[in-house]
N, C-alpha and C positions, 0 to 999 in steps of 0.2 A: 433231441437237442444236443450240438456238439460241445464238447470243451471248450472249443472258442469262443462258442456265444456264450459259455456259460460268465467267463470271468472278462469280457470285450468291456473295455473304456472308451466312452462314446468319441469318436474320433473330428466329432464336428466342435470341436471347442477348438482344436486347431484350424480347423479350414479356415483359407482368408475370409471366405463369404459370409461366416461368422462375425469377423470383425466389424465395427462401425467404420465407415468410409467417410462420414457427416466432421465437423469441425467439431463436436461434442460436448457443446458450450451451452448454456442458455441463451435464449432469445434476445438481442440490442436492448429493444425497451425494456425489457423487465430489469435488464443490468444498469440501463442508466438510470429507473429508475431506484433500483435498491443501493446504489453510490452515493447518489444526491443524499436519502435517507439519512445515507451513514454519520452518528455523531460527529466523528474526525471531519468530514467535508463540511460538514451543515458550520461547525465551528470556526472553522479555517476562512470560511464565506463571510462569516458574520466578523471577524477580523480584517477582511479586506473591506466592509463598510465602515468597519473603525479608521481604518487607514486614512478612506475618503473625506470622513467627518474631519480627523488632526490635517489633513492637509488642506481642507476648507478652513480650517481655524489659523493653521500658518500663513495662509494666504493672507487675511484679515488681519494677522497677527493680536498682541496682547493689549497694546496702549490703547486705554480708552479714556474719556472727557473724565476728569476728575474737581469734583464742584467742592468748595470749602467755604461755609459763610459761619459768622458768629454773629449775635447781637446783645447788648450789654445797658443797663440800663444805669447811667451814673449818677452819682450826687456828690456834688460840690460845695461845700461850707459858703456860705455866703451868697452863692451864686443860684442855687437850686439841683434842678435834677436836667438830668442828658439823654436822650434816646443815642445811642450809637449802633452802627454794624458794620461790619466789613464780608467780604465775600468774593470769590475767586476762583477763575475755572480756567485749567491748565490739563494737557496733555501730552504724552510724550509722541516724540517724532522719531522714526525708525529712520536712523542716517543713510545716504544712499549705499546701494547694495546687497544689504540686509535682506531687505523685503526680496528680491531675488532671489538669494539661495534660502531664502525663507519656503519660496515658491519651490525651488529645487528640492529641497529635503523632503518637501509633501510628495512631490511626483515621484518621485523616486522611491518611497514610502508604500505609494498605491500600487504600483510597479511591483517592491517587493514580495507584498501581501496578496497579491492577484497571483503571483508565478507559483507564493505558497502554498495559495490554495488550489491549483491546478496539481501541485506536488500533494498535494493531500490526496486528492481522489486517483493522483496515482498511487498511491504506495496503497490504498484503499482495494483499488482493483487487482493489487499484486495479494494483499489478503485473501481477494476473494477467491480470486485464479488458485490458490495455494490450496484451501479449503474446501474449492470443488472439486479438485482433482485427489483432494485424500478421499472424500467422500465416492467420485465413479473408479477410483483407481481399488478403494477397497473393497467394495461393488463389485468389481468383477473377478477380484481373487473369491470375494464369496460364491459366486456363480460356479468358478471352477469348482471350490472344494464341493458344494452341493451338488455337483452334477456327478463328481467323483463317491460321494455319498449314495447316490443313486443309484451308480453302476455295481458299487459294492454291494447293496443290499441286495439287489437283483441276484448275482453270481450266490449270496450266500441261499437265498432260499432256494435256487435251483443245485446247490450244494447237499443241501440237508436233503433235499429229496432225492437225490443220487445215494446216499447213505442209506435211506429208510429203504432204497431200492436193492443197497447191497452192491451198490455201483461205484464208490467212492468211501475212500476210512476217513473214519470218524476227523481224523487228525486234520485231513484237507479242509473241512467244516471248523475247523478248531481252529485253523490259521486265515480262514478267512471273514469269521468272526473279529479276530484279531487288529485282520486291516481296515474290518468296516469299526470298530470301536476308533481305531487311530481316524482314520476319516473324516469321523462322527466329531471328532476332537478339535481337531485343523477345520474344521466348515463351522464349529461352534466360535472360536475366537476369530474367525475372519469376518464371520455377520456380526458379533459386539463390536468390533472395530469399523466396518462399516457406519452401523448404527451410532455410534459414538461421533463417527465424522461429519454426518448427516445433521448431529446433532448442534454440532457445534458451529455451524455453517448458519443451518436455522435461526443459532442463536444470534450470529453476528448479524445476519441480512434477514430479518424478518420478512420484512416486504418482499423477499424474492419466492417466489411459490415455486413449491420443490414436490417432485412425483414421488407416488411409492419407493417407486425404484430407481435406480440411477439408470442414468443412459448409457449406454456402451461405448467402450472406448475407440474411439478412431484411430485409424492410422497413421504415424509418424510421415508425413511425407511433405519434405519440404527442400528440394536441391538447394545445394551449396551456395552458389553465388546469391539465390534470394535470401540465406541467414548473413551475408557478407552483407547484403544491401539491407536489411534491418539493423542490425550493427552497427555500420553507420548513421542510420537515422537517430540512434539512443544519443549519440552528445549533438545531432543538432539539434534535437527536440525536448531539448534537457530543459523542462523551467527549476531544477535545482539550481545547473546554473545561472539561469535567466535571474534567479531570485537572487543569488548567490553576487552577480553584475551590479544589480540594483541594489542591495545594501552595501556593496562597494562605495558605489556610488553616492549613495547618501549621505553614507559618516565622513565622505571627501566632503562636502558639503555642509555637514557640520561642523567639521573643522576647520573650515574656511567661517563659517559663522561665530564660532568661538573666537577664533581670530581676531575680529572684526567685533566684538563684545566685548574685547578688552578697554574698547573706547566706549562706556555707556553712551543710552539716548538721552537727548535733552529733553527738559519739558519747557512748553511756553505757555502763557495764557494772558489772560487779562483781571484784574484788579479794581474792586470798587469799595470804597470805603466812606463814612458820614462819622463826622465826630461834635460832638458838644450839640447836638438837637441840629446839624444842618448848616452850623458857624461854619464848621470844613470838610469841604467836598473833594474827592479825588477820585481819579481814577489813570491806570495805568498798566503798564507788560510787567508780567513778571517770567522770570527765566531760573530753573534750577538745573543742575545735571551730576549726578554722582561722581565721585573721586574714586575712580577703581583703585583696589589694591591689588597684594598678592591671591587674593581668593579667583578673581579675574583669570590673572595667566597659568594659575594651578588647574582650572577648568579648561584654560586651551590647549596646554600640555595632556590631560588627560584626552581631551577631543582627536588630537595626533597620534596619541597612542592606539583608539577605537579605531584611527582610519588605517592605520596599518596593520593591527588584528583582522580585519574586514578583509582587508587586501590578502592577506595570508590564509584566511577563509575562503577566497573566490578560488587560488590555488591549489588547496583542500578541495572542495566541490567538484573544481577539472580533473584532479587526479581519482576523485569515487564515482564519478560518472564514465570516466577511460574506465576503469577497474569492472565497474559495472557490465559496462558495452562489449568487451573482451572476455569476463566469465561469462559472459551470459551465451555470447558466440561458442565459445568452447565447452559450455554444458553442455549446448543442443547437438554441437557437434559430437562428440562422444555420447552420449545417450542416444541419438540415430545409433550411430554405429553398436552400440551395447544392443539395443533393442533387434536389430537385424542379426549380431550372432546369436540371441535369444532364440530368433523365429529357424534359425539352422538349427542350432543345437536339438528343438523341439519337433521339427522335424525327422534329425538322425533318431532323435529315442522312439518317434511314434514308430517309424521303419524298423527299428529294434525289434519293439513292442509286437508288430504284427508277427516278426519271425521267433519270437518267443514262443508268441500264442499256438503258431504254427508247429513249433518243435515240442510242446504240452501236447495238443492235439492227436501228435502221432507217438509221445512217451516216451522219446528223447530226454526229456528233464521235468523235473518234479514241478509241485504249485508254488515251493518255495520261491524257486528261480522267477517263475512268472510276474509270483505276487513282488517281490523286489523290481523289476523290468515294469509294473504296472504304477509302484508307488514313484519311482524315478519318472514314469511319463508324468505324472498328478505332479508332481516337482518342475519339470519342463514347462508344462503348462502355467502356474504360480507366478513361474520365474518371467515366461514369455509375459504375461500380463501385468507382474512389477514392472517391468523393461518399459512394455507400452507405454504406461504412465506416465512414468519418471520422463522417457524422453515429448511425450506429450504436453507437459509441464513446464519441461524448459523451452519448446519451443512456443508456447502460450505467453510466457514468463520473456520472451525478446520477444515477441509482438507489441507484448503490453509498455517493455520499456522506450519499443522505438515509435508508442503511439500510435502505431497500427490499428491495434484494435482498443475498441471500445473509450478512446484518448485521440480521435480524430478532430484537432484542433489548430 
C-alpha cells in the first residue's frame, strides 16, 4: 500500500457529479400543503372572512326599525279610571352618499385583508425556504466532515500498521491521530447543527414530511438577465403593496365618511297614541335628528389625519418592496459569483493536495506538510458547500419573492 493511498481524501465530494443538479426543494403539494397549515396563514384567512362579514354589515349598515310603546292605566277624581298608550316606531335614514362609501370602505377592506393574507403565506414560504436550506445546507457540510472522518480513520489504521511494521515513526501515527480527533470534532458539531435545523423546521411545518436525510444541494445556476426578470416581477407582484393601495384607499373613504357624519342621520317614523279609555285618538310622523357638536368634527379631523398616515404607509411599502427586489437581485448575484470562486478555489487546493500527496509519496516533505494540504482541502470543500447554499438561498428567496415559485397567483 502506497503513501498516497494511505492519507488520500476522497476526491468525489468535489466532483460536480456529486452535486445535485435537481431544484432541491420538496414536492408543490406537500409545500402548499404545509403553508395552508401554517397558524400565520390559517389566521390571516380567517381575517379576510372577517373583512367580508364588516363589509356585508357596512353594506346594510347600522340604522334599524326602533319601536317604543308605553301603556298607562289612569285614574281620575270624579271621573274614574283610563286605559291609555302610546307607541312609536322610527328609524334612522342614512343621508345620500354615505351608504356608498359605506360600500367603499367594505370593499376596499376585503381587498385589504385578502392581499394580507396572500402576504401571509408569503413571508410564510420565505420562513420555510429559510429553514430548509439551514437544514440541506447543514446536511451537507456534515457529509463532508463525515467523509473526511473517514478518510482519516482509514490513513490512521494503515499508519499504525506501518509502525508495528517498522515502516513509519511513531510520531506520523501521532499526528495523524491528531487530525482524525480534530475531524471527529468539526463532523460532531456539524451533524448537531444539522439535526438542530431539521428540527426546527419539523417544528414549524409539521405536516411537511421530511426524510432521514437531507437532499443534496443543487447547483447554483440561474443567468443573469432571468434574476433581472425575477426582480422585476417582486414589485409587480407585491400584494404588500396591493394591501398597502387598498387601505390607502379605504381611510380616503373614511374620511370622506367622517366628513359627511358631521351632518347626523335623521330618524322618522310614525306615532300612535289612545288617551282617557279612547276619548283621544291620534296618530302621526314623528321626526328627530342629533345636533352634532365638536366631538363630530374632532372624529373627522382625526379621519384626515388616518388618511394621510395611510398614504405615507403606501410610500413606505413602495420603498420596502424596491429595497426588497434590489437585495434580493444583488444577493443572488454576489452569492453566484462567491460560490463559483469557491468551486475555483477547491479545485486549486484539490490540485495542490494531489501534488503534495505525490511529493510525501517520494519524501520530498514530511506528513506534516501533507496533513496541513489535506485539512485546507477538508476547509475548501466546507467552504465550497457553505457557498452552494447561501447562493442557493438567495436565489430560492427571489423566486419566492417574485411569486415564481410555490406563490403562482
Amino acid at each position: 500500500m502506497t503513501r498516497y493511498s494511505l492519507l488520500a481524501l476522497s476526491l468525489a465530494l468535489c466532483s460536480t457529479g456529486a452535486v445535485a443538479q435537481g431544484p432541491g426543494l420538496p414536492d408543490e403539494p406537500l409545500v402548499q400543503a404545509a403553508l395552508d397549515d401554517h397558524p400565520s396563514v390559517v389566521a390571516a384567512r380567517a381575517r379576510a372572512q372577517a373583512a367580508r362579514a364588516e363589509a356585508d354589515a357596512l353594506r346594510k349598515g347600522p340604522h334599524e326599525f326602533n319601536f317604543v310603546g308605553s301603556y298607562i292605566r289612569r285614574s281620575v277624581d270624579l271621573q274614574g279610571e283610563f286605559n291609555e298608550y302610546d307607541a312609536s316606531l322610527t328609524r334612522p335614514i342614512r343621508l345620500p352618499g354615505k351608504g356608498r362609501l359605506d360600500r367603499e370602505i367594505g370593499q376596499y377592506g376585503v381587498e385589504a385583508a385578502d392581499n394580507l393574507a396572500e402576504d401571509a403565506k408569503h413571508q410564510t414560504a420565505l420562513l420555510l425556504a429559510g429553514l430548509w436550506f439551514d437544514w440541506v445546507g447543514a446536511s451537507a457540510q456534515a457529509r463532508v466532515d463525515q467523509t473526511a472522518v473517514g478518510n482519516y480513520e482509514r490513513a490512521l489504521a494503515a499508519l499504525v500498521r506501518r509502525v508495528e511494521l517498522g515502516d513509519a515513526a511513531q510520531l506520523d501515527a501521532d499526528l495523524a491521530r491528531a487530525a482524525l480527533g480534530n475531524a471527529k470534532t468539526i463532523a460532531e458539531r456539524s451533524q448537531g447543527e444539522a439535526n438542530l435545523a431539521r428540527a426546527r423546521l419539523s417544528a414549524q411545518f409539521p405536516s411537511l414530511p421530511l426524510a432521514e436525510t437531507a437532499p443534496d444541494l443543487p447547483v447554483p445556476d440561474m443567468a443573469d438577465p432571468e434574476l433581472v426578470e425575477l426582480r422585476n416581477k417582486v414589485e409587480d407582484n407585491s400584494h404588500e403593496i396591493a394591501a398597502a393601495e387598498a387601505e390607502a384607499r379605504r381611510r380616503a373613504s373614511m374620511a370622506d365618511r367622517a366628513q359627511r357624519e358631521r351632518t347626523a342621520d335623521p330618524s322618522v317614523g310614525v306615532r300612535l297614541f289612545s288617551e282617557r279609555g279612547g276619548e283621544e285618538k291620534g296618530a302621526g310622523l314623528v321626526f328627530s335628528m342629533p345636533l352634532g357638536g365638536g366631538q363630530r368634527r374632532a372624529l373627522a379631523d382625526r379621519a384626515a389625519a388616518d388618511r394621510m398616515a395611510a398614504d405615507a404607509e403606501l410610500n413606505l411599502a413602495r420603498f420596502a418592496v424596491t429595497e426588497t427586489a434590489e437585495s434580493d437581485l444583488a444577493s443572488a448575484r454576489y452569492r453566484i459569483a462567491a460560490w463559483q470562486r469557491a468551486r475555483e478555489s477547491l479545485d486549486a487546493q484539490v490540485a495542490a493536495v494531489v501534488k503534495l500527496r505525490r511529493g510525501y509519496e517520494l519524501g520530498e516533505i514530511d506528513l506534516s506538510e501533507l496533513l496541513l494540504g489535506e485539512r485546507l482541502a477538508h476547509d475548501a470543500f466546507r467552504e465550497e458547500a457553505i457557498a452552494r447554499a447561501d447562493a442557493q438561498r438567495a436565489i430560492t428567496r427571489l423566486r419566492i419573492d417574485s411569486h415564481e415559485l410555490w406563490l403562482a397567483d
